[in-house]
MIPAVEX-280149 format. One line per 4 residues: number of its first residue (from 1); their letters; for each residue x, y, z of C-alpha. Coordinates in Angstrom, 1 decimal. Last residue first. Example, Ala and Ser with C-alpha at 12.3 -4.5 7.8 and 13.67 -1.06 7.14 Angstrom:
2
2 = SA = 13.7,-1.1,7.1 | 12.3,-4.5,7.8
! end
This chain:
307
307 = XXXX = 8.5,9.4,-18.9 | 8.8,12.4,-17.6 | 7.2,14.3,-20.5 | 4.6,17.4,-20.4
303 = XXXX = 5.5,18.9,-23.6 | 8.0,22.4,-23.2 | 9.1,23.2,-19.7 | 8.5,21.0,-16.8
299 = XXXX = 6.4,22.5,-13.4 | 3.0,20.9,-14.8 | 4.9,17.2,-14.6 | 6.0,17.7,-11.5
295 = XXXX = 2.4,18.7,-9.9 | 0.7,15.9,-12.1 | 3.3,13.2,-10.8 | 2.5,14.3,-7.2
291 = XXXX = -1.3,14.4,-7.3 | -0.9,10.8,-8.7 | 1.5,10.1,-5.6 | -0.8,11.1,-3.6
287 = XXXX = -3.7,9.0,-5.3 | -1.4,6.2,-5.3 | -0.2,6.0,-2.0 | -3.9,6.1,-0.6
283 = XXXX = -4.5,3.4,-2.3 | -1.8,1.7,-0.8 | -2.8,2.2,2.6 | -6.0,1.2,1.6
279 = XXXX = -4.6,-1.8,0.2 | -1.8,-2.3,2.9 | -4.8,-2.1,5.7 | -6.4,-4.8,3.8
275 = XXXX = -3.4,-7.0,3.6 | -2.9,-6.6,7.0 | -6.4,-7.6,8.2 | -6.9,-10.6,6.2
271 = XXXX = -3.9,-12.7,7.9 | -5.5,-11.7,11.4 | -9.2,-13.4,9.3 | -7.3,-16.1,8.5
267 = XXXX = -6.2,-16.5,11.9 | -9.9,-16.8,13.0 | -11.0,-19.1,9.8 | -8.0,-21.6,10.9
263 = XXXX = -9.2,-21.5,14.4 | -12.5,-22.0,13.4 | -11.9,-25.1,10.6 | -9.6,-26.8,13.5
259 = XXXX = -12.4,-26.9,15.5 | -14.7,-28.6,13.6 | -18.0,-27.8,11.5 | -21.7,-28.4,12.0
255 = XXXX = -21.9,-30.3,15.0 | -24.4,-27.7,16.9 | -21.8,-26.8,19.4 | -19.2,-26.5,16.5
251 = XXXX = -21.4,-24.2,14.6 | -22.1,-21.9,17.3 | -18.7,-21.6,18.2 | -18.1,-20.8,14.6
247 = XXXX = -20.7,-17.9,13.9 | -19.5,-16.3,17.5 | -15.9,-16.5,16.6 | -16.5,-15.1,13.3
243 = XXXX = -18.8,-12.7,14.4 | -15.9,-11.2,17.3 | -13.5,-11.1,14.3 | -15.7,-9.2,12.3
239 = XXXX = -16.3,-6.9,14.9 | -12.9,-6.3,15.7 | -11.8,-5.4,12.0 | -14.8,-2.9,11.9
235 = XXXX = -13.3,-1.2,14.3 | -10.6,-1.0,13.8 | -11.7,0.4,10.0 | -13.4,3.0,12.3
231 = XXXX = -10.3,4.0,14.0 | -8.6,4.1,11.2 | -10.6,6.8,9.2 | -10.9,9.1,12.3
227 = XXXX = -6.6,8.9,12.0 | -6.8,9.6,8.7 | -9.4,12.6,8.7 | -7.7,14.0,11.7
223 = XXXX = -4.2,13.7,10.6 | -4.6,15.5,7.1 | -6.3,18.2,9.0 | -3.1,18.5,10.7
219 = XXXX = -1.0,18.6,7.8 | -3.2,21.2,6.2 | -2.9,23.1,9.7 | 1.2,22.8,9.7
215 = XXXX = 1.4,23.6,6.3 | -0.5,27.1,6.4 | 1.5,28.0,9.7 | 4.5,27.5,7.2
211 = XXXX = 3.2,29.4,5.0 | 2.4,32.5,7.2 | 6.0,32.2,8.3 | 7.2,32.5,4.2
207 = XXXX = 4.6,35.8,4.5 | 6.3,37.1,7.4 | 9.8,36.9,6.2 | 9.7,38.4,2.7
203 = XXXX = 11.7,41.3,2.7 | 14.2,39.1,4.1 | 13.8,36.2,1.1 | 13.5,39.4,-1.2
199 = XXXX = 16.8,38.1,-3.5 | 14.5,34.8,-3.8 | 15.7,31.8,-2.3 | 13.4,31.0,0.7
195 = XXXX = 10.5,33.0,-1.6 | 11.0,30.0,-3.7 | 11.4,27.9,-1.1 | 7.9,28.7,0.4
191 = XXXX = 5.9,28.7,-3.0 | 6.9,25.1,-3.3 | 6.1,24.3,0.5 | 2.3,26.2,-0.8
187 = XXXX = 1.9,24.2,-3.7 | 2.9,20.6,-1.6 | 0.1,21.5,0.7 | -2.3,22.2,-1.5
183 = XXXX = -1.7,19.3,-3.0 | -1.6,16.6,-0.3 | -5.1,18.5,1.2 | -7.0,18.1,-2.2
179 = XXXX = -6.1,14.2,-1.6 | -6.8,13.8,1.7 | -10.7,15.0,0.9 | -10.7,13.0,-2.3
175 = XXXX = -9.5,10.1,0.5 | -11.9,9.8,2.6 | -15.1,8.6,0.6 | -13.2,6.1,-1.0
171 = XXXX = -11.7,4.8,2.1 | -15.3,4.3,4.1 | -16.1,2.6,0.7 | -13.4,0.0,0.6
167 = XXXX = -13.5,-0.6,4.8 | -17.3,-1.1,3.9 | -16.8,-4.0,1.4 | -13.5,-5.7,3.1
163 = XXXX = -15.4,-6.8,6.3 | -18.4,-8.5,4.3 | -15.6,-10.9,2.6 | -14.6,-12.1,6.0
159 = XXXX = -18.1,-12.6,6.8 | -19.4,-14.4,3.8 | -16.3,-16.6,4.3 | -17.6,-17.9,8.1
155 = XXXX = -20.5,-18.9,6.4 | -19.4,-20.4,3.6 | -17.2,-23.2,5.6 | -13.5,-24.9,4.5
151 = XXXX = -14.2,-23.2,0.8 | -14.9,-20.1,2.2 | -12.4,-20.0,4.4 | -9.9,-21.1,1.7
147 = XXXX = -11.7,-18.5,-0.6 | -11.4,-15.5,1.4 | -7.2,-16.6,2.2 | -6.4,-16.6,-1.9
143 = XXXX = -8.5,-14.0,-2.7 | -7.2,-11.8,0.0 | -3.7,-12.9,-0.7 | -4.1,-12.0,-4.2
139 = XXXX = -5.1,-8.9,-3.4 | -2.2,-8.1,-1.6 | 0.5,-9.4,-3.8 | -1.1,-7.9,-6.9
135 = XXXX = -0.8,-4.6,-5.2 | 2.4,-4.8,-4.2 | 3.5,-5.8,-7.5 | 2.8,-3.0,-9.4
131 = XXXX = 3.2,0.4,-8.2 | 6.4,-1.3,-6.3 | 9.2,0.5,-7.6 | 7.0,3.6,-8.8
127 = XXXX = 5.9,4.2,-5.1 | 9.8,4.9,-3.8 | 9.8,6.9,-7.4 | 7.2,9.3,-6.5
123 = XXXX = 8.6,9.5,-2.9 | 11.9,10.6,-4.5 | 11.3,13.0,-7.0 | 9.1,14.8,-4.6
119 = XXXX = 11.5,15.1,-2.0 | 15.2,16.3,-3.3 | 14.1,17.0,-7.3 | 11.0,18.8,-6.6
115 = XXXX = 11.9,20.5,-3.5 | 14.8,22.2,-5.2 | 12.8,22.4,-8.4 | 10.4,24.5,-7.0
111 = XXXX = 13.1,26.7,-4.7 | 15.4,27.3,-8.4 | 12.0,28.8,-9.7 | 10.8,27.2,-12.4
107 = XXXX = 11.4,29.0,-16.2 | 8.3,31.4,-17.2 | 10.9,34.1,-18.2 | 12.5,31.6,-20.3
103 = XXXX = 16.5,32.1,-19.8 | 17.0,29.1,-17.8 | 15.2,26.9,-20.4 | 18.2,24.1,-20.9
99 = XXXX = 18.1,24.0,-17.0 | 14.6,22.6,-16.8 | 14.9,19.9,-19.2 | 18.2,18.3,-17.8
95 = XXXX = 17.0,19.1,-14.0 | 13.9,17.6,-14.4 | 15.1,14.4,-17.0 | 18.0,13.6,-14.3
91 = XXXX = 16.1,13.3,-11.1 | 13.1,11.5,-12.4 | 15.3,8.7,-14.0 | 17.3,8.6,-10.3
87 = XXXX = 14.2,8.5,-8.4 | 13.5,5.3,-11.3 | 16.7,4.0,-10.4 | 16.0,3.9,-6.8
83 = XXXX = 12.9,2.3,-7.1 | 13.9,-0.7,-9.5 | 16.9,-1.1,-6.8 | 13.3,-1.3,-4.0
79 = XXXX = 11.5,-3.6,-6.1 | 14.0,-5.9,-7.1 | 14.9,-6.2,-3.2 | 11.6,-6.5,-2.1
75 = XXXX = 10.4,-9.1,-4.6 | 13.9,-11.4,-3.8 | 12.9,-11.2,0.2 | 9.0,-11.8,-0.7
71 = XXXX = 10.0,-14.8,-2.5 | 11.9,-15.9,0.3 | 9.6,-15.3,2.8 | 7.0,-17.6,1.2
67 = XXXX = 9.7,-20.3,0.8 | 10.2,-20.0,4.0 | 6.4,-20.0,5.2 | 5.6,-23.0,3.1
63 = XXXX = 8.4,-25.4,4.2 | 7.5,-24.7,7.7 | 4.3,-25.6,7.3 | 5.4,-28.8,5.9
59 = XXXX = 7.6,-29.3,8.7 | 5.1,-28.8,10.6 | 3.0,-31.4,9.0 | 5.4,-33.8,9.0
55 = XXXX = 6.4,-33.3,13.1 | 2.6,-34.0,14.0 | 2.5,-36.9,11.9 | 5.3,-38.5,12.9
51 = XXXX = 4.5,-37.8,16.6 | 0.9,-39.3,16.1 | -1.9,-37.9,16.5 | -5.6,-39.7,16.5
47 = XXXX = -6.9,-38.0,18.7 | -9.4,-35.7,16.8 | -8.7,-32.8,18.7 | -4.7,-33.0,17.9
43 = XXXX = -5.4,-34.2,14.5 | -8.0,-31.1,13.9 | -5.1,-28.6,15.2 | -2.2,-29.7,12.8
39 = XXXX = -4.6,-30.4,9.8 | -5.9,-26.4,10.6 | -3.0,-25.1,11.0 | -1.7,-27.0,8.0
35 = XXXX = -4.4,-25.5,5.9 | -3.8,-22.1,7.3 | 0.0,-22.1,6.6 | -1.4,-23.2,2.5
31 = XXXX = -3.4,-19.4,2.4 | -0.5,-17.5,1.4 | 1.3,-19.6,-1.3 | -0.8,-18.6,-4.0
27 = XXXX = -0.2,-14.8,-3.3 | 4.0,-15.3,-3.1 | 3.6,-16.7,-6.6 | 1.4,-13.8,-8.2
23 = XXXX = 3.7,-11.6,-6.2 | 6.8,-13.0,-7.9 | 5.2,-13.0,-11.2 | 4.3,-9.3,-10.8
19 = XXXX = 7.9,-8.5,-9.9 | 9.2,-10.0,-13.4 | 6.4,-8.0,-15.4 | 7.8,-4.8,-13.7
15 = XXXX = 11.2,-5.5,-14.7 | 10.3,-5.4,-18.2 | 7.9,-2.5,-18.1 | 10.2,-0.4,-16.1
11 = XXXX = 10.6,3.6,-17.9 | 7.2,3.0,-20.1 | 5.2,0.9,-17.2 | 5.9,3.9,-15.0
7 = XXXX = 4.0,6.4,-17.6 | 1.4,4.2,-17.7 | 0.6,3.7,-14.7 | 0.7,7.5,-13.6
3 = XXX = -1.2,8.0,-16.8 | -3.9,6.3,-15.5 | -4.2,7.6,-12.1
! end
């Protein structure tokens, strides 16, 4: 995963460092809707509301969310040119290196670089764009939501935080398995299209069929252990939000906090959930895409270079 990294941060370090201060910025901002939530709902319990004060403090919400969205808006759109020119990078450097060794007898096979240049190329530089950033973005909304809760009441923030432990493991443990099933299939589509292409490609009929048979029950093995793997981070999701509503019904009735403090720890918690399932859904991103980068870079000719 490493040399992934680094072998992105040599084609885009510049532009990289430029998306990682937008994210950094966009991550600060995320927990300041919550504050006004809970300002908004406090002086409506409280009585003491006035129009003025209702209308500044949504317009200060307001304020907050655009400016939110439009950092995110210029991030995306960096992220996603920086993208496409890295797919185009890949593109150029395996067809230029592996067309000036046609005549090696251990030259790839005009199916491998077919699928290497059309799909492969392409996811691993859709992931390249925002290998950097997205993280960042997500984890620093996590930080930045955990400790507002946390900082509003402790208890509440102990559970938030004690969602995020076991979703991390339960992903951890899935994903080697996910992994191993990525590469296989991408070795056997390889092995497909070269026989696709070959002069035998009639000859050759059953065994391409027996392939694709191969795919379809990797893929679907693929489904099971992701699908089994969201249900029980759902799961886990619910029950924390379930706690946190328990925990903070309790401590209103017994004086302890206000309502605005719950409501603002419940939503936090919603704003929790996606950036969790991005991580994991990013994490599992990267170790494909890691599988990926080491399959295209075993298939080049000469040193293992796509930087």
């Amino acid at each position: 995963m490493l040399q992934l990294y680094i072998a992105i941060w040599r084609v885009s370090g510049g532009r990289q460092l430029i998306l990682i201060v937008l994210s950094v910025a966009i991550a600060a901002l995320a927990a300041l809707p919550l504050k006004f939530q809970q300002e908004i709902v406090n002086t409506l319990t409280d009585g003491a509301a006035t129009i003025n004060t209702l209308f500044l403090l949504g317009a200060g919400m307001s304020a907050a969310i655009l400016l939110s969205l439009a950092l995110k808006w210029v991030m995306g759109l960096r992220s996603g040119i920086l993208g496409e020119d890295i797919i185009r990078l890949l593109r150029q450097r395996l067809y230029t290196q592996t067309t000036r060794c046609v005549t090696d007898p251990n030259a790839i096979q005009t199916g491998t670089l077919t699928t290497a240049i059309s799909a492969e190329a392409e996811e691993l530089g859709k992931f390249a764009g925002s290998a950097y950033s997205e993280p960042v973005v997500q984890i620093g909304t996590l930080i930045s939501v955990i400790g507002f809760i946390a900082s509003t009441q402790p208890g509440l923030g102990t559970i938030a935080l004690a969602m995020i432990a076991p979703q991390v493991a339960l992903v951890l443990f899935t994903q080697g398995r996910i992994n191993t099933l990525v590469a296989n299939r991408v070795r056997i589509l390889r092995q497909a299209t070269n026989q696709i292409s070959s002069a035998e490609a009639n000859a050759l009929e059953q065994t391409v069929l027996d392939e694709f048979d191969h795919i379809y029950e990797t893929r679907r093995r693929m489904f099971i252990w992701k699908l089994s793997t969201k249900f029980l981070l759902s799961t886990i999701n619910g029950a924390g939000t379930v706690s946190v509503l328990m925990l903070g019904g309790w401590l209103v009735l017994q004086g302890r906090t206000d309502v605005g403090t719950v409501v603002a720890a419940t939503l936090g918690l919603s704003r929790l959930q996606a950036p969790t399932a991005f991580l994991i859904a990013f994490y599992r991103q990267v170790s494909a895409n890691r599988v990926k980068f080491e399959l295209l870079r075993d298939i080049l000719p000469g040193p293992k270079n796509i930087e």
